[in-house]
C-alpha positions, 0 to 999 in steps of 0.5 A, spaced: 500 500 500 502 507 498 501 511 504 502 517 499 506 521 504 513 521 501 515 527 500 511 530 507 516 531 513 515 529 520 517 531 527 519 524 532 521 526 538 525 521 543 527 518 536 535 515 539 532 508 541 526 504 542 520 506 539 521 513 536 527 510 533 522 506 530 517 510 528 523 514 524 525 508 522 518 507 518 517 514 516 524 514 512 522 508 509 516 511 506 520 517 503 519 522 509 523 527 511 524 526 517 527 530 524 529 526 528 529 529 536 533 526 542 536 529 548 542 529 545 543 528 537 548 524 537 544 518 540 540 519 534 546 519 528 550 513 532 543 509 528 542 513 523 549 515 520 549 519 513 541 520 510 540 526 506 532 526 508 534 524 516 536 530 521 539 529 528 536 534 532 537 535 541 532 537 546 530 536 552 522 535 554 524 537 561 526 545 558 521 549 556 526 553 552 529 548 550 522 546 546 522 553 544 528 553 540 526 546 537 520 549 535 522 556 533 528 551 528 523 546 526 517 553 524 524 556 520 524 549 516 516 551 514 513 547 519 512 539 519 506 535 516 507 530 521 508 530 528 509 524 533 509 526 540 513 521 545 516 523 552 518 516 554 516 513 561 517 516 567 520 512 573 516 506 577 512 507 582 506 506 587 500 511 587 500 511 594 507 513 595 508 519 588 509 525 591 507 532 589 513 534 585 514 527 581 507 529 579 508 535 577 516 535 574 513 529 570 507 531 567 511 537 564 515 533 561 510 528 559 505 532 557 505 541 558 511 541 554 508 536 548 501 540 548 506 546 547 510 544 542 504 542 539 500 548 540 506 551 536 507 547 529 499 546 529 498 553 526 502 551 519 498 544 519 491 548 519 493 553 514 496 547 510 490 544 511 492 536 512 497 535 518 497 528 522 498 528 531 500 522 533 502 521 541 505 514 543 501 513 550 501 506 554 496 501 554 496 504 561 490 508 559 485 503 558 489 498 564 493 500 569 499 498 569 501 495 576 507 499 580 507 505 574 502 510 577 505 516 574 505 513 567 498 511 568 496 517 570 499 522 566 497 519 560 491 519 561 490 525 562 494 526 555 488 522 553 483 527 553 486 533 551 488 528 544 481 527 543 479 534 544 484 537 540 481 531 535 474 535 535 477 541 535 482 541 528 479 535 524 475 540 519 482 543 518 483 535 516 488 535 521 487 529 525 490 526 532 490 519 535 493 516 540 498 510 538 498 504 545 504 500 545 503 494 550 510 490 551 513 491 546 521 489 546 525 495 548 530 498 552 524 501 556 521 494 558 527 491 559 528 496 564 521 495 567 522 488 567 529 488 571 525 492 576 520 487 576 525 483 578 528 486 584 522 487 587 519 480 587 526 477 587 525 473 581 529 473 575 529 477 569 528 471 564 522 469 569 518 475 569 519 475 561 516 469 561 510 470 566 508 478 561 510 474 555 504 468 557 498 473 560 499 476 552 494 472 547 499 472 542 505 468 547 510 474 545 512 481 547 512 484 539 517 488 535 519 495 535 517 495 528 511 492 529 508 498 532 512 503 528 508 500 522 502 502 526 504 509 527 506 510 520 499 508 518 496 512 522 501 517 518 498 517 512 494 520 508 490 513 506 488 514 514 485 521 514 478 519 517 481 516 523 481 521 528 480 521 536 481 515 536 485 510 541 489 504 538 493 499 542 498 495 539 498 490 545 498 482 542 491 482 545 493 484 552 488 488 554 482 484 554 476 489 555 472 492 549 
């Protein structure tokens, strides 16, 4: 299938590992221009090397003004026709114990300063009339995730303003989902499955293979498999999907 969006240019932000880089990844092969945006742009050439339609880009989501300088960078360029929101996971933990400032630190990071960028390249998709916004979020949104409070919590709350932002731009035929990756094997879960295993002291390789048996598919899936997702949800074959949530779980969440 031609996804018809060669051409177009796309921002990925958290694109030196995991699943950003993955959805660079898919983006590029379909002929986008992609930029390509980490805390540090080095972390993004290590993969990527020398691509004439591929450009490393540093910021951190935690600085307001660094997010500033990417969009005023990104604006001199002419905008972009494709933005994927992704902040990575915060740290583990219960929701009994969060405190004030873990809530409020990574809810700027996950979420104030993704509705700024937003809110700063949305202008150029409306006058162009065609734009696409799409957030990866977390299963966590429809199924809490045990031990991952501010996660759950604040991608919720991405949630709602990604459905209300959809209504609010869709006649400009720009639309906004949500992309939820369930275990996908990354870096990311790694982690989460090592901490898993400090904290009930098994191994590793048992916790994995406890996840991997609760999933209907028998396996935690492929980075690529969820950057296909994203890239669908890119393109201009999907331009009456809007406001919608998609989970790329391998069956995981259960519920309707």
């Amino acid at each position: 299938m031609d996804l018809k969006i060669n051409g177009k240019r796309a921002l990925v932000m958290g694109a030196s590992r995991g699943l950003g880089r993955a959805v660079a990844e898919a983006l590029l092969a379909e002929g986008v221009e992609v930029i390509a945006v980490a805390r540090k742009a080095e972390s993004i050439e290590a993969w990527a090397g020398s691509r004439p339609t591929l450009t490393a880009m540093a910021a951190d989501l935690s600085d307001l003004a660094a997010v500033d300088r990417l969009a005023d960078a990104i604006l001199e360029r002419g905008g972009v026709d494709i933005l994927v929101n992704n902040s990575g996971g915060p740290p583990p933990g219960l929701a009994a114990t969060t405190g004030r400032g873990d809530w409020l630190v990574q809810f700027e990071v996950m979420a104030a300063n993704l509705f700024h960028l937003t809110e700063r390249l949305l202008p150029g998709m409306r006058e162009r009339r065609w734009g696409r916004i799409v957030t990866i979020a977390s299963s966590g949104i429809e199924q809490p995730i045990p031990n991952l409070a501010l996660s759950n919590g604040i991608r919720a709350a991405v949630a709602g303003w990604s459905k209300t932002l959809a209504s609010e731009v869709a006649v400009d035929g720009v639309t906004v989902n949500i992309v939820m990756p369930g275990r996908i094997q990354t870096s990311r879960v790694d982690e989460l499955d090592a901490a898993a295993a400090s904290r009930t002291g098994s191994s590793v390789e048992a916790v994995q293979k406890t996840s991997a048996a609760a999933i209907p598919a028998g396996r935690y899936g492929r980075p690529e498999e969820f950057a296909a997702v994203v890239a669908f949800i890119a393109s201009e074959q999907a331009s009456y999907v809007t406001g919608s949530r998609l989970r790329v779980d391998g069956g995981a969440i259960r519920s309707l």
